[in-house]
N, C-alpha and C positions, 0 to 999 in steps of 0.2 A: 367732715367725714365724707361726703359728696367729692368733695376735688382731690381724696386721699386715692377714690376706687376710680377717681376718672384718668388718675396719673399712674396706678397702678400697673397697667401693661407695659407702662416705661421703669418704673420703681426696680420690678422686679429682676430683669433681664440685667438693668444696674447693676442692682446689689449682685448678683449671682458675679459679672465679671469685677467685680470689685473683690468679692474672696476668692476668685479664680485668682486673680494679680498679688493676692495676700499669700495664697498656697504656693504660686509659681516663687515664687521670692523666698519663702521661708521654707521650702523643702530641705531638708539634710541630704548633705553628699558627704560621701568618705573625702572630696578634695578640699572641703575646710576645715577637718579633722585638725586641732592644734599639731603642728611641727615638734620634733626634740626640742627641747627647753623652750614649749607653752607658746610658741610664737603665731600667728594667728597666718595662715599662707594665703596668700593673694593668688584669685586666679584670673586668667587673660584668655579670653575666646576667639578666636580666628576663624572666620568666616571664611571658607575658603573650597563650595562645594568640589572641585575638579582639582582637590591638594595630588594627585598622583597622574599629573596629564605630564607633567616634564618640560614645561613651556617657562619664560621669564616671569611670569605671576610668581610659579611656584619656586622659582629659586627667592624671589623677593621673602617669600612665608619663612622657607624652611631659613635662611639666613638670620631672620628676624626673630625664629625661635634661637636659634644658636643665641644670638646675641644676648638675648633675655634670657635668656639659663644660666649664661655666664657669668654677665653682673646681678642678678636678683638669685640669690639662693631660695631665697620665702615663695617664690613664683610657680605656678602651676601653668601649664600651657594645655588648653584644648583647642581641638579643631574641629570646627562643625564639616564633615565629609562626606560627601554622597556615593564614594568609592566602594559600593557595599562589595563590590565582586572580588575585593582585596582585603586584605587585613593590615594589623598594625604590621608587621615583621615584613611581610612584601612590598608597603608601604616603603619605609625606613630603608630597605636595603636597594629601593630606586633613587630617594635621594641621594642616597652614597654613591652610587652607580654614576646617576645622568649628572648630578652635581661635585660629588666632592665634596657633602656636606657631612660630619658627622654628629649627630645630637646627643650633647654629653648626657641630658637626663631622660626618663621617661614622656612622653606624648602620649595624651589623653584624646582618642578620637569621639567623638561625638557623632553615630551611622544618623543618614538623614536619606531615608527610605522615596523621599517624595523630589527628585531631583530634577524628575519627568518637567516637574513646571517651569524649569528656567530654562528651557531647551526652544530653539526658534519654532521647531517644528509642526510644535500644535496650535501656533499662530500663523497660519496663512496671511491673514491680512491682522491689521496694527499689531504688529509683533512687537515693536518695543513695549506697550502699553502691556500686553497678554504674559511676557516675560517679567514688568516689572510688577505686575499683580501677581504672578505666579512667585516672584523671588519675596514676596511675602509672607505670602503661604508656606514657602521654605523657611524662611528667617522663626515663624509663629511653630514650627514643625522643634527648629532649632531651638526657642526660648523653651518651649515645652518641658526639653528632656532636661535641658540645664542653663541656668542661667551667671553666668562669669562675673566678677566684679568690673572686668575692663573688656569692653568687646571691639573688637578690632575687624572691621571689614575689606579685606586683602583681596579680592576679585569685582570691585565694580558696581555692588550690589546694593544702593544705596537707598533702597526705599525699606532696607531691613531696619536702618540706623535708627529712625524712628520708633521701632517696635520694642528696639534692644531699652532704647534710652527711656522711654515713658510708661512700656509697662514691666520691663525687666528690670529699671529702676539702676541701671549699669552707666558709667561713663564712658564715651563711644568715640570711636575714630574710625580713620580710615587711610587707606593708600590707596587712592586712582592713578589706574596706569591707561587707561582712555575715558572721554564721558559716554557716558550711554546716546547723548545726544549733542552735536557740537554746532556751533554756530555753520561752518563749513554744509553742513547738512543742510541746515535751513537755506544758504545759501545756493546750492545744487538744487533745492526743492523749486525754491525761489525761479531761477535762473533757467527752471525745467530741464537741466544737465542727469543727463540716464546714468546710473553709474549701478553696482552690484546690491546698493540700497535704497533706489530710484530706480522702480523700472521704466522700461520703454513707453507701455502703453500710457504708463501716467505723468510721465515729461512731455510725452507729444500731447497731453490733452490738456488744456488752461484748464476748465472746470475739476477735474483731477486732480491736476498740481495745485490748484487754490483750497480744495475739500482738504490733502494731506499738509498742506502749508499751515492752514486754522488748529490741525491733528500735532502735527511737531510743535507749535508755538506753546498749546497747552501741554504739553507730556514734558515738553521744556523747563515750565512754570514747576509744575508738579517735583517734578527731579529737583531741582533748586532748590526748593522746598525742603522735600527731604533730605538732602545733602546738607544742606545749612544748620540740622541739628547736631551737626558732628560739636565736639568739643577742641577735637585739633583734625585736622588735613593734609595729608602728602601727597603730592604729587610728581611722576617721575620725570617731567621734564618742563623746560619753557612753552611749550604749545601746549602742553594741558593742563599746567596751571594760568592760561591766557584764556584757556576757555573754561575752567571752574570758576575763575573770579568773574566772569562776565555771566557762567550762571547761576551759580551758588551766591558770591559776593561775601564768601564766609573768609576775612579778615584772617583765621588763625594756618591760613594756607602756604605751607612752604616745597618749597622744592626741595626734594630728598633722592637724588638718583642710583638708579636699581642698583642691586651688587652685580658688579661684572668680574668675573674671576681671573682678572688679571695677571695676577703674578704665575697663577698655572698655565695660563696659555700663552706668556711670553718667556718659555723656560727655553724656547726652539734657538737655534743660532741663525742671525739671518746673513744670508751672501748672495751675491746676482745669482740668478735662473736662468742663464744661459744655456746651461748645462741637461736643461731638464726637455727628455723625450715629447712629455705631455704635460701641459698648461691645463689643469684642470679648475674651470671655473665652477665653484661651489656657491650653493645656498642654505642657510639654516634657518628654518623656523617651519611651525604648524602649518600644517596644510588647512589654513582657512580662507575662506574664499576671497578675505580684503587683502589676501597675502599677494595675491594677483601672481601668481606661479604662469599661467598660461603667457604672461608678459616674458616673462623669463625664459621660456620655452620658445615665442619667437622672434623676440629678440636675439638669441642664440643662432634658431635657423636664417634669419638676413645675415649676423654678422660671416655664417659659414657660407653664402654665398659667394663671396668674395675670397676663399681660401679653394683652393685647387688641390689637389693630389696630393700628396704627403704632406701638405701643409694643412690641407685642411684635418688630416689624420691627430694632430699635433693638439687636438682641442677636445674637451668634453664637457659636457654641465651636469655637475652633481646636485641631485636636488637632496635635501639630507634635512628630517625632520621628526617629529612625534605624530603620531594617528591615534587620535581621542577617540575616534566612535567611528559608526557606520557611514555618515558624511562624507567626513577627512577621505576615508577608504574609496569611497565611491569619487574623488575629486581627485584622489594619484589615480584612479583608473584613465580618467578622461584626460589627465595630463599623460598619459602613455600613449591614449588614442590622436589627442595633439602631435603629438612628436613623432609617430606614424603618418598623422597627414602632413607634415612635413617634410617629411622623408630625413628625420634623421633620428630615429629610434637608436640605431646604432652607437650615439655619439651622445646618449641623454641616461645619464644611471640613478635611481633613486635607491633611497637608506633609510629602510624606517626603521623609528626608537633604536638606536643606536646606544650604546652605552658613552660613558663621558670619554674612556680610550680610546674607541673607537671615534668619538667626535673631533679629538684629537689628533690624532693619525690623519685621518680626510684635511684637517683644516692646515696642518705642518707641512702636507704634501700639496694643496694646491696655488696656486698662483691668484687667482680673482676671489672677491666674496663678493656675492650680488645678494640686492635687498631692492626689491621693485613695491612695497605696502605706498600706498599714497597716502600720505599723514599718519605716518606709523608714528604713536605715541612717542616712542623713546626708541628702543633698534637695541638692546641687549646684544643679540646676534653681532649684528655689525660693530658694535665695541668689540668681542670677542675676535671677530675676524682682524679687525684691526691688530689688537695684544697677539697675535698668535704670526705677523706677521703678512697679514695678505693685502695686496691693492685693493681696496674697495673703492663697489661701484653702487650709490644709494639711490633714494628716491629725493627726488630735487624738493623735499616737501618735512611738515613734521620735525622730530624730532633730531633725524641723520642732518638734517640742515641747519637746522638751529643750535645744535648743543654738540654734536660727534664729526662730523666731514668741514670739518672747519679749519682755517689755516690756525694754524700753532706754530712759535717761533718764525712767523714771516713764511713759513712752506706748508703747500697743501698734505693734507693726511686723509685723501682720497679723491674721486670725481662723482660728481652728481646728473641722473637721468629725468626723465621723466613720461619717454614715451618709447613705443617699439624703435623708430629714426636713431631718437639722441641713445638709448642705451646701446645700440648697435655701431653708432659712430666711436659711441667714447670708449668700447670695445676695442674699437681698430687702433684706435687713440694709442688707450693702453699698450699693447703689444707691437704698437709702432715705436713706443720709446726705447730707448737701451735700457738693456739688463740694467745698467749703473743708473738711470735716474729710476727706473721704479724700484730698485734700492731707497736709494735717497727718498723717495714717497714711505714706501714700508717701515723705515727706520723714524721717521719723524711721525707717523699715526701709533706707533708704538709706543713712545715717548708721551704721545697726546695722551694717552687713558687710564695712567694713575688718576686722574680725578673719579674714573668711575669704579675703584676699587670697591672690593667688602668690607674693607678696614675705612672708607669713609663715609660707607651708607651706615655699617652700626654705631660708626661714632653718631650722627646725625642722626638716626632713626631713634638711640637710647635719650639722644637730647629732648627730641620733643616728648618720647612715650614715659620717660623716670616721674616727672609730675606726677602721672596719674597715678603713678604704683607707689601702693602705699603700705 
């Protein structure tokens, strides 16, 4: 009786989350309501707080629904969403918009009020740590209101998987399209190299860079950890499944790369550019800060140093992207004040949230697609630029190097940079060839990107996820 009341303080706190885990499990929802003729519906939860940001995450989600609507009639799809300032129907009619997607059945959102925590913001310092404790508290937000038979974590968020799997009692996966922490990091940390995740002050300091080098090794460990409870793994390219298996080392990891909408953006007719007034070099993606836009910005103004009078006239950089929040917003400001102190405001146009015709139109009419992310996971974007016909100019690094700027049939299907110099050289480069060989480049990257079709991610993506659904 003694060691009953001495274990008490522990018993009870127990027992309470033990019918907490019994209640979360067994609550009734109308979504496993028996189907027409008694069939029992299987539902699939998608983790995906930022489903309405318009970025390549979310074309990976909404495609991955299509696909599962298609072949599973019994299936129910929700998605845990932090979009509160949106609804389903403003939702839905942006993927159709920015994507081209349309979803034959109903989506079930799941509002996730607490979205605040997985945002960098309110971690000044150990931010990865402070985001992946807060993407907990999100995930525990999300088991709350409902918990799915298959939960699927489609943005990154992998210390949810655990919460899904052991107290939501769900079978778990995921698609990573970057690791939250990559060996390259530790190696930058290592190396004391300053970069937009390495400040200054703590690369020039050994005592610094040795306290955050101890900080990454274990948040490392931790992430591993948790990632390794998945039950299957996708990842979107050679470089981040080279660094999941080195930190997860979770076996059931395949490569599954993103849907790129290929067949819509290679409907254009290509023919030499000779003919064309202005050569408008474009770029597509988010304005976040590892996108390294200000690269782009002057990169652009060297390579216009070298263009004189009407020639220089003959050129512009479209920066052309999505703006998730007051960040993003505040980071095309500084890219305008950039290219003012450059002096060529004139000559630099930005396009934000554009819809999919209109991303269209920009991408048909320009000549260059520039992509400067250094170790950009996979490059969505840049396959697009490719199918759509344009020279691409990537980042010597990641994914554009590994898996998309690569020769096919014996000929290049684009050039690779890696600093203000080399993307301003291979600029001159570019527009030094004849109209007929950057023909011959555009026609053969065009060629190259059936592998990264839609029709081969939902083949591949229904292969590994059909198992779970039952």
């Amino acid at each position: 009786m003694i060691v009953f009341f001495i274990f008490l303080p522990v018993i009870i706190p127990l027992a309470v989350f033990i019918l907490f885990v019994r209640w979360i499990r067994q609550r009734p929802c109308f979504l496993h309501d028996p189907l027409p003729g008694g069939q029992r519906p299987f539902v699939i939860g998608f983790f995906h707080p930022y489903c309405n940001a318009g970025g390549g995450g979310e074309r990976v989600l909404w495609t991955a629904i299509r696909a599962i609507q298609n072949k599973h009639s019994h299936v129910h799809c929700v998605v845990y969403s932090g979009d509160t300032e949106a609804n389903e129907n403003v939702i839905m009619q942006r993927v159709k918009e920015r994507f081209n997607i349309t979803i034959p059945r109903p989506v079930y959102f799941v509002w996730l009020h607490r979205r605040g925590f997985v945002e960098a913001k309110p971690y000044p310092i150990l931010t990865l740590l402070g985001q992946s404790l807060g993407s907990m508290l999100l995930g525990f937000e999300a088991l709350v209101k409902f918990v799915p038979d298959l939960y699927i974590d489609t943005m990154g968020y992998a210390f949810t998987i655990p919460i899904f799997k052991y107290i939501g009692g769900c079978k778990v996966g995921c698609y990573v399209h970057y690791p939250t922490i990559s060996t390259d990091m530790l190696e930058r940390v290592s190396q004391r190299t300053s970069a937009h995740n390495n400040a200054s002050f703590i690369s020039k300091s050994p005592v610094l860079s040795s306290v955050k080098l101890i900080y990454y090794k274990i948040f490392a460990y931790m992430y591993g950890t948790a990632g390794k409870c998945s039950d299957f793994v996708m990842v979107n390219s050679t470089w981040t499944q080279g660094h999941i298996l080195s930190l997860w080392g979770a076996e059931c990891t395949r490569i599954v790369y993103p849907p790129c909408d290929t067949q819509e953006f290679s409907q254009s007719f290509l023919a030499v550019d000779s003919a064309k007034e202005m050569h408008s070099i474009i770029s597509v993606s988010q304005f976040r800060p590892e996108k390294d836009h200000s690269l782009q910005v002057d990169a652009f103004a060297q390579f216009l140093t070298g263009r004189h009078g009407n020639d220089r006239h003959a050129y512009e950089l479209v920066l052309l992207g999505s703006c998730r929040n007051d960040g993003d917003a505040e980071r095309v400001a500084e890219l305008k004040k950039l290219a003012a102190k450059r002096g060529i405001s004139d000559k630099v146009r930005f396009e934000l949230n554009v819809s999919f015709n209109e991303l269209k139109k920009e991408l048909h009419s320009a000549t260059v697609g520039l992509h400067t992310m250094w170790n950009e996971h996979f490059g969505i974007g840049v396959v697009e630029m490719q199918a759509a016909g344009l020279v691409v100019l990537a980042h010597n690094s990641g994914g554009p190097k590994l898996d998309i700027v690569t020769q096919y049939e014996g000929g290049p299907t684009g050039f690779l940079a890696s600093d203000i110099d080399t993307y301003a050289a291979q600029l001159e480069e570019i527009f030094r060839m004849t109209p007929e060989r950057r023909l011959a480049v555009r026609v053969n990257a065009r060629e190259s990107v059936e592998r990264f079709s839609e029709e081969k991610f939902e083949s591949n993506f229904l292969e590994i996820t059909s198992p779970f659904v039952l």
